[in-house]
VODRENDREN-626630 format. One record per atom (N, C-alpha, C): residue in one letter; x negated, y negated, z negated. Coordinates in steps of 0.1 Angstrom, whole numbers, plus 5000, padded with zeros to 4 digits. Atoms other than C-alpha are relative to their C-alpha. Example, Ala and Ser with C-alpha at 12.3 -4.5 7.8 and 13.67 -1.06 7.14 Angstrom:
<recs>
A499150125000;A487750454922;A499149885000;S500950115000;S486350114929;S500849894992;
</recs>
This chain:
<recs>
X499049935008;X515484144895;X500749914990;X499750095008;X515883864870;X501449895002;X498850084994;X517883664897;X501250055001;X498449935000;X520083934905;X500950054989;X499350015013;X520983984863;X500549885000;X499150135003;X521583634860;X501149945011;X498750054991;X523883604891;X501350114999;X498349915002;X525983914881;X500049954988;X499650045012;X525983804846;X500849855003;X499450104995;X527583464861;X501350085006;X498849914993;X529983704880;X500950064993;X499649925011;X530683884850;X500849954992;X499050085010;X531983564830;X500749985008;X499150124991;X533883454860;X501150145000;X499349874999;X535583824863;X500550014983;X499750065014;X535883784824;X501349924998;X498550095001;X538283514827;X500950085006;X498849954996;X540383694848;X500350104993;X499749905008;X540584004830;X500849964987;X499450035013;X541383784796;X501249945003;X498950024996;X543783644817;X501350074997;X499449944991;X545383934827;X500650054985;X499449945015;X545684074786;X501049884999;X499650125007;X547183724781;X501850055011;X498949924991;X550083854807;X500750104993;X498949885013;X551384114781;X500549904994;X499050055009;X552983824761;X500949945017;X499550074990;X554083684794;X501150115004;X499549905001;X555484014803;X501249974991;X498950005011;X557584054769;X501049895004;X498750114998;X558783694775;X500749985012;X498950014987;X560183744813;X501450124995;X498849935003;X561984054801;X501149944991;X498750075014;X563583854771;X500649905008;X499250044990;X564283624795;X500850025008;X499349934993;X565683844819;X501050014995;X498649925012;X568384004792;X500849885001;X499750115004;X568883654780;X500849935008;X499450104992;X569783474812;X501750135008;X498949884994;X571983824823;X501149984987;X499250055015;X573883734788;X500749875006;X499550164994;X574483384805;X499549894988;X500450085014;X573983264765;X498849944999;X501150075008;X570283254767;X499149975014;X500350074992;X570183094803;X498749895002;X501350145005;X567982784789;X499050044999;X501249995006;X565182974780;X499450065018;X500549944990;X564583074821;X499249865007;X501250114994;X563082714830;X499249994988;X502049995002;X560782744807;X499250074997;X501149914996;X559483044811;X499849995015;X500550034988;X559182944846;X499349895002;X500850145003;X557282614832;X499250084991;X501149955012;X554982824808;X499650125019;X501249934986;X554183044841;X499349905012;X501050084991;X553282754863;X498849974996;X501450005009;X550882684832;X499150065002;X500449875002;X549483014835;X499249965017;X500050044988;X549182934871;X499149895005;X500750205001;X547782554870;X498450094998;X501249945007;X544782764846;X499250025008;X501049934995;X543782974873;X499749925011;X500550124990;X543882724900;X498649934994;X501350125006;X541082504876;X498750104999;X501249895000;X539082844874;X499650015013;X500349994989;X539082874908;X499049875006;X500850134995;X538182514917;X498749994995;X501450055005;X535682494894;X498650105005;X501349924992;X533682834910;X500049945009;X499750004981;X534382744950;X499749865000;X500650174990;X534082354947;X501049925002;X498750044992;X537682324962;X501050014992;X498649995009;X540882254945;X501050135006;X498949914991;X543882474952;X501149884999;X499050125001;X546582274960;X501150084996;X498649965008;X550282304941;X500949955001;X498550054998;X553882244949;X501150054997;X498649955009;X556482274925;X500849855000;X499050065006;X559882104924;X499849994989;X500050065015;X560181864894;X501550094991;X498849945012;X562482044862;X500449904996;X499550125005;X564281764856;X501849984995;X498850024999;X567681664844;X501050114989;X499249915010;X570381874829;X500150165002;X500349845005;X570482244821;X500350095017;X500249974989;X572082314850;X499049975015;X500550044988;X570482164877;X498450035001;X501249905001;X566982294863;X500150155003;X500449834998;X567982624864;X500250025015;X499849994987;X569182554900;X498549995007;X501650034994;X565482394907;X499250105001;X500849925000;X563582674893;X500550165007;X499449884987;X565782964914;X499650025012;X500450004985;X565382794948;X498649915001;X501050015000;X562082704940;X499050125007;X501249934990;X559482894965;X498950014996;X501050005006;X556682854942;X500250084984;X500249925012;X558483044914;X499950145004;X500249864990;X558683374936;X498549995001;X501250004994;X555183294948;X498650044987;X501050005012;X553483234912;X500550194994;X500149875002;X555183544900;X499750135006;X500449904990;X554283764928;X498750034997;X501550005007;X550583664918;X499850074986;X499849925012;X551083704885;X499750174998;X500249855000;X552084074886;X498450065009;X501449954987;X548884144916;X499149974986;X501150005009;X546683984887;X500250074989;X499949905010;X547984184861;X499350054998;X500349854996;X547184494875;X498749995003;X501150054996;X543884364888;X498949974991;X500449995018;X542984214853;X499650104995;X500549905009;X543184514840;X499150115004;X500949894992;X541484744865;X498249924997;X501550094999;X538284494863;X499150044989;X500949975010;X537284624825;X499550135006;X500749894997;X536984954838;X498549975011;X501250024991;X534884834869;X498849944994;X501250115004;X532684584851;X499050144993;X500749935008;X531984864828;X499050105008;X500749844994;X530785144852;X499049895007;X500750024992;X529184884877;X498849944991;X501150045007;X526984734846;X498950184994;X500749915009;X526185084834;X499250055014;X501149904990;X525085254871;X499449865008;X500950114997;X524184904881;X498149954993;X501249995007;X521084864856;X499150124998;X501049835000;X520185274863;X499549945013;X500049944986;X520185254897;X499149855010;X500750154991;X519084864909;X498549994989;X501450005011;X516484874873;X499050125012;X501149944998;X514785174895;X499549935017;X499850034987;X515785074931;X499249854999;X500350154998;X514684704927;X498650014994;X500950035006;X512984674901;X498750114994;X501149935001;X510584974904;X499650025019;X500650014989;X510485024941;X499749845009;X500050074993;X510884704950;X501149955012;X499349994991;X513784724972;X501449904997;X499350065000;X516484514973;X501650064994;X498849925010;X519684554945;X501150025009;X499049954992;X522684734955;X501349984991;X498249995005;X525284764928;X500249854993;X499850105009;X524884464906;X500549875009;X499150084994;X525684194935;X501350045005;X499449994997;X528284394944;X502149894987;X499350125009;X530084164910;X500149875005;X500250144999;X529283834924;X501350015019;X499049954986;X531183984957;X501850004992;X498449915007;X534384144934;X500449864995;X499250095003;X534483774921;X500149895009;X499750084984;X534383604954;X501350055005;X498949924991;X537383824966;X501549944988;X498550075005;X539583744934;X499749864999;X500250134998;X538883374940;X501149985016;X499050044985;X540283384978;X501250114999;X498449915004;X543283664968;X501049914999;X499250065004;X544183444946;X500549855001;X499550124990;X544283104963;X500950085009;X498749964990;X546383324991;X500650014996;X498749975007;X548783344967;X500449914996;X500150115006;X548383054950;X500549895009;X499750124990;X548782794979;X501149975002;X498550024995;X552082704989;X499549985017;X499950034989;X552782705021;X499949845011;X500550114997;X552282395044;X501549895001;X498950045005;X556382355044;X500250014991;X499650005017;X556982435006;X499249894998;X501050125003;X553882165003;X500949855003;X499250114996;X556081915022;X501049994990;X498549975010;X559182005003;X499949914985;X500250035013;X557881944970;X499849904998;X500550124999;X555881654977;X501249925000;X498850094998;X558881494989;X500950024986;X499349975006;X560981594961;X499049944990;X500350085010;X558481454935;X499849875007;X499850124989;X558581154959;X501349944994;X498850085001;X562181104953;X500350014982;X500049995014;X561881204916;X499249864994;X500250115009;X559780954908;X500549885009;X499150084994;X561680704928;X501049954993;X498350065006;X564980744910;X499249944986;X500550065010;X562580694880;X499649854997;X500550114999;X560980384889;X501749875003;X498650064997;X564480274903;X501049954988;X499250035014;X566180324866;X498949874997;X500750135005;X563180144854;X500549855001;X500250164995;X563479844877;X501849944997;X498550085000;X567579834872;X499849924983;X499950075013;X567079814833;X499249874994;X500850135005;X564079564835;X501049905005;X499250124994;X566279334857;X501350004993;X499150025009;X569279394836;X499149914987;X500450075011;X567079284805;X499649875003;X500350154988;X565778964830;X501349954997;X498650104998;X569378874832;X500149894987;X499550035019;X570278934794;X499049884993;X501250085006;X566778714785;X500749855010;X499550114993;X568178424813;X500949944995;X498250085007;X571578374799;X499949944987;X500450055013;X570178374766;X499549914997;X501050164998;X567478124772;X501249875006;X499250114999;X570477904786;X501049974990;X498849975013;X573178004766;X499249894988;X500850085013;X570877864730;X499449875006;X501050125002;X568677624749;X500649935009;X499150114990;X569777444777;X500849935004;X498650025006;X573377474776;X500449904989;X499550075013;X573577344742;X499249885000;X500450164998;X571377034750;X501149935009;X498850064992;X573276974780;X501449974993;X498750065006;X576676954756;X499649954991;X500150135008;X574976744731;X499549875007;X500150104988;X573976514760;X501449915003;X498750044997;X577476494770;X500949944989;X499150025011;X578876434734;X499049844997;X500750125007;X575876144730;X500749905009;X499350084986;X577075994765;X501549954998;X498550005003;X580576014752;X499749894987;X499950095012;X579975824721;X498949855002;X500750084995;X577775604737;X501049875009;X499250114988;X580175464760;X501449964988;X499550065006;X582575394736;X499849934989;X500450135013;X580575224708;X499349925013;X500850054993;X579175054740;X500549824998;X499850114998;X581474754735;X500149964985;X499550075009;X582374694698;X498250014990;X501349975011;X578474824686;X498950045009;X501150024986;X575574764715;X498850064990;X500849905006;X573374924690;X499450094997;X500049894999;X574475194685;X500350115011;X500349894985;X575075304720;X499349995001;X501250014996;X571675184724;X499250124998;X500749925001;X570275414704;X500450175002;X499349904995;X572975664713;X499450095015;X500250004985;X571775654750;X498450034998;X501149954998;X568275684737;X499450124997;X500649815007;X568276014715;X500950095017;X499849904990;X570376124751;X499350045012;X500849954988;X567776064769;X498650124996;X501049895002;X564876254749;X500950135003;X499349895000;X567976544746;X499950055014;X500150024984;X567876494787;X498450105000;X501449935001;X563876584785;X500050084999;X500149855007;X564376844765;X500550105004;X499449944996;X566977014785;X499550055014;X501049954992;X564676984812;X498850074998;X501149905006;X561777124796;X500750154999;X499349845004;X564177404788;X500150085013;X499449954987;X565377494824;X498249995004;X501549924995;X561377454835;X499950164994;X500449865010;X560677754810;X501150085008;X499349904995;X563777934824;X499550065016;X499849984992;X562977894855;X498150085008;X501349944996;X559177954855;X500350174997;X499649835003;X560478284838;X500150095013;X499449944993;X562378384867;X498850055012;X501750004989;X559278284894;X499549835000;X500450065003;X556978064885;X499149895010;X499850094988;X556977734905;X498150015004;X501450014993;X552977724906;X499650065010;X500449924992;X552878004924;X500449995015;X500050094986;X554477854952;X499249905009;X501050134994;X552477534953;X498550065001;X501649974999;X548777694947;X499750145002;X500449894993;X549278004956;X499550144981;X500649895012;X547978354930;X498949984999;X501450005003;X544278254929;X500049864992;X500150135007;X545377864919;X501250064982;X499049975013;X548278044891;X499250064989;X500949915012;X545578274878;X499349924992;X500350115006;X543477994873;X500249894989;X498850085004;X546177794858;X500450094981;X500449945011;X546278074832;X498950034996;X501249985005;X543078114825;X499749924991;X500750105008;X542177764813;X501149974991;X499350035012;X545277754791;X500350124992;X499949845007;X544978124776;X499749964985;X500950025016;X542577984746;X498850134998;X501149944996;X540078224757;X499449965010;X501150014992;X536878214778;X500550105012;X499749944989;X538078354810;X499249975012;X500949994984;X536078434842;X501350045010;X499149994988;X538078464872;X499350055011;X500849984993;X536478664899;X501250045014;X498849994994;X538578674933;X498550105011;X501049914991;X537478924962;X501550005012;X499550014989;X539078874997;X501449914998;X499050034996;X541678654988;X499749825002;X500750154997;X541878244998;X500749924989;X499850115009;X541778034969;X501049885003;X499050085002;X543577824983;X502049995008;X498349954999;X546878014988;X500049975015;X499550024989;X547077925028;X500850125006;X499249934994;X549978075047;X499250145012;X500149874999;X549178435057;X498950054997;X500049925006;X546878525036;X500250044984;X499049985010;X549078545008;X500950154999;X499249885003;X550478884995;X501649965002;X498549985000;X554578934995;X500149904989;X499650065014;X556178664966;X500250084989;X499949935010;X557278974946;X498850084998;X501149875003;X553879154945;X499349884994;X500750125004;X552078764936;X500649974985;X499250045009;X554878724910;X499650144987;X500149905007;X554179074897;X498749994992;X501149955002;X550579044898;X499749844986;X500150155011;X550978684878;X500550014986;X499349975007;X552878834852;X499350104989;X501249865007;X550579114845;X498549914996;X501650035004;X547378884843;X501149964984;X499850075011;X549478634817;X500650104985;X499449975008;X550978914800;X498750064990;X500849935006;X547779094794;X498649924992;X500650075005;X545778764786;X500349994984;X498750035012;X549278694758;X498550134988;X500349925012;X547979044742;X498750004998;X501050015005;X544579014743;X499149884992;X500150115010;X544678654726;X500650044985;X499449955007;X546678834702;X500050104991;X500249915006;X545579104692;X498750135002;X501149934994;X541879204707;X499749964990;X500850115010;X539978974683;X498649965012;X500949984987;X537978934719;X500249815000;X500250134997;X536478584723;X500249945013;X500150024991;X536678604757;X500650185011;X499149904995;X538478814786;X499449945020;X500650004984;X537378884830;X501450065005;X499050004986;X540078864854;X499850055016;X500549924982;X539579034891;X501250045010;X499049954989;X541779014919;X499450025014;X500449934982;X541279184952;X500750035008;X499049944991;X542479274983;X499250125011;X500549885002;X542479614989;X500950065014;X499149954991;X543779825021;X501250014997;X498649895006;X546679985003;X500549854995;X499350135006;X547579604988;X499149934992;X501150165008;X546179394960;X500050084988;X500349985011;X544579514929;X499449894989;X499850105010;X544479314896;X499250104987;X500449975010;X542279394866;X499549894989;X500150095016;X542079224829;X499450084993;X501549885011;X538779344807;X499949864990;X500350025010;X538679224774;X499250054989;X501049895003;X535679334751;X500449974980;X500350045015;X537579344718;X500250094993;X500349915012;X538379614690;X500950165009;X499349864997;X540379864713;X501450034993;X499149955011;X543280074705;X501349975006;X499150034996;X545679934726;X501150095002;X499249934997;X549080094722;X501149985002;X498850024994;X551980104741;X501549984995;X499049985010;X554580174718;X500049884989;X500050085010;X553779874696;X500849935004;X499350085000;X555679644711;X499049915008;X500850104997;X552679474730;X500049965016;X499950004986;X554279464765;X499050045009;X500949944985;X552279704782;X501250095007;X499249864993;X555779934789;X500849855007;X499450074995;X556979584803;X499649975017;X500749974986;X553979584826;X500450115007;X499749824993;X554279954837;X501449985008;X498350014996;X558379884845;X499649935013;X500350034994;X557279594863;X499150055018;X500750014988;X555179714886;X500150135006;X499949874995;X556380094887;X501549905014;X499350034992;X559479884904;X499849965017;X500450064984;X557179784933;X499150085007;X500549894998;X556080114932;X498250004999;X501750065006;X552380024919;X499150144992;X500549925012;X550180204894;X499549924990;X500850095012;X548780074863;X499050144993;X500249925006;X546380254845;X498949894989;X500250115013;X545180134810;X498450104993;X501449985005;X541380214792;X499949934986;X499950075012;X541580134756;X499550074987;X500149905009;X539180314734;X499949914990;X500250105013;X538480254697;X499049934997;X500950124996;X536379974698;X499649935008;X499950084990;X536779834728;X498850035012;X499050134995;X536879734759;X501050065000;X498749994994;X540379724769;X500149965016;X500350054979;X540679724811;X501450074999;X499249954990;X543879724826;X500049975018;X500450014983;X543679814863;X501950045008;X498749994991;X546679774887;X499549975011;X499850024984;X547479844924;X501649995003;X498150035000;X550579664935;X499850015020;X499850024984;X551079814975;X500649905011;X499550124992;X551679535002;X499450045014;X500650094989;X551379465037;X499649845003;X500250134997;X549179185045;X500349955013;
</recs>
């Protein structure tokens, strides 16, 4: 008898939720009708995608209730709300999932509300009738499991409603598919616009302007060459450090652009290569790739370039601003492409918005359609993990 209280009382919280649900549907209620009025007005249009984004909420909730009794997720496919006023309200109209959620909705309402009455009668003739039936004859309970049943049924109801279909599933997928696409796409135009702007500039100030004080030493060189051997001498010799220097400059531009090492030694000899000039203790741990860069098994140049960029960028910040003595490097090669992780064990806290080129990384590698994900509590460690997709 004990088991079968504690398993309707488990039935009871889970029917609970839905019920509190279902009161929580009276403000939801108020707000479709104000909505309703509002968008028939045309004036208060705006306010119908997001009460169509406050019901997916509503929606998402019960999905997490569900998964969490059954085991199983529900799966969800909604067109992205994106963009301008119009074209949202277009999204959430011929959206198939806003018909679908509101259909449920109302069923749980009504359902919600009917459940206080039932809970109440099936606890009160439940504990007459199973207290004598069970737990005086012995016989096996009758009304009390009939709860753990009533919450088994709104669990699969409401997935039936809940699911999208297996074309709306397609649909949507695709459509956050191309959504974050055009995203990563803006991304990748404005990083390589700012690539340019950083290129020209780096020449423009540095290079450039050596190379025309080269020209002007060369110039004055050759004409004090005959009346003052001296001083072309030493004209010809500040042109040549200026020469050096102009080269040093164009290296730096050009490692910017793609960085020649990575050519000659490959991404396990570049990583390297930053490691021992970081000013930290760096470990370098490689997993399926060939140290020594040989032709095919080498990732893509732009996925090597990416992934070179992201170790040095994330060494830069954590020489800078971990207080971390030391930093572990890990590159692998992974079905899906090549993953890249940098663990630093220093104060934490890492935040994006500072200015510390992690929204540089992100750009980067969302352009090659990647992931990044960042671990940075307060006190450390800091791990960022990236997967940049390739065919090997």
């Amino acid at each position: 008898m004990e088991e079968t209280v504690g398993r309707a009382f488990r039935a009871t919280i889970r029917l609970g939720r839905t019920a509190l649900l279902a009161y929580a549907t009276i403000f939801y209620g108020v707000l479709l009708i104000f909505t309703a009025v509002a968008t028939a007005l045309v004036v208060g249009a705006g306010a119908l995608p997001e009460t169509v984004l406050f019901q997916r909420r509503v929606a998402d909730y019960k999905r997490k209730l569900i998964a969490r009794s059954t085991g199983e997720p529900v799966a969800e496919a909604y067109l992205p709300v994106t963009g301008p006023l119009g074209e949202r309200l277009r999204t959430v109209v011929r959206d198939p999932s806003t018909y679908r959620d509101l259909r449920w909705l109302l069923l749980h309402a009504v359902f919600g509300w009917a459940l206080f009455i039932v809970l109440i009668f099936a606890w009160y003739f439940g504990l007459m009738i199973d207290g004598f039936w069970s737990g005086t004859l012995g016989r096996r309970a009758r009304v009390l499991p009939l709860l753990e049943r009533l919450a088994d049924f709104d669990d699969s109801w409401s997935r039936a409603l809940l699911e999208p279909t297996p074309g709306a599933h397609r649909n949507a997928v695709l459509a956050q598919r191309v959504a974050r696409l055009t995203e990563t796409r803006a991304d990748a135009v404005a990083a390589h616009g700012a690539e340019l702007r950083r290129i020209e500039r780096d020449l423009h100030d540095g290079a450039q302007a050596r190379l025309v004080a080269l020209s002007m030493r060369v110039g004055m060189a050759r004409r004090a060459y005959e009346t003052n051997p001296e001083l072309a001498r030493k004209l010809l010799d500040d042109a040549q450090d200026q020469a050096e220097e102009a080269l040093a400059e164009l290296r730096h531009v050009v490692r910017g652009i793609h960085p020649p090492i990575l050519t000659d030694r490959g991404l396990v000899g570049a990583v390297h290569a930053l490691a021992s000039g970081s000013g930290l203790v760096v470990t370098v741990a490689v997993d399926g790739l060939d140290a020594h860069g040989a032709a095919g098994s080498r990732a893509p140049a732009a996925v090597e370039a990416a992934a070179y960029f992201v170790v040095a960028e994330a060494l830069t910040n954590a020489a800078k601003h971990s207080g971390s003595a030391s930093a572990a490097v890990r590159l692998a090669r992974i079905p899906r492409g090549l993953a890249v992780s940098v663990r630093d064990e220093g104060t934490g806290g890492a935040d994006e918005s500072g200015g510390s080129g992690l929204t540089g990384i992100r750009r980067r590698v969302a352009a090659l359609d990647g992931t990044v994900d960042l671990t940075s509590p307060t006190g450390g460690p800091t791990v960022i993990e990236v997967e940049l997709p390739c065919v090997w």
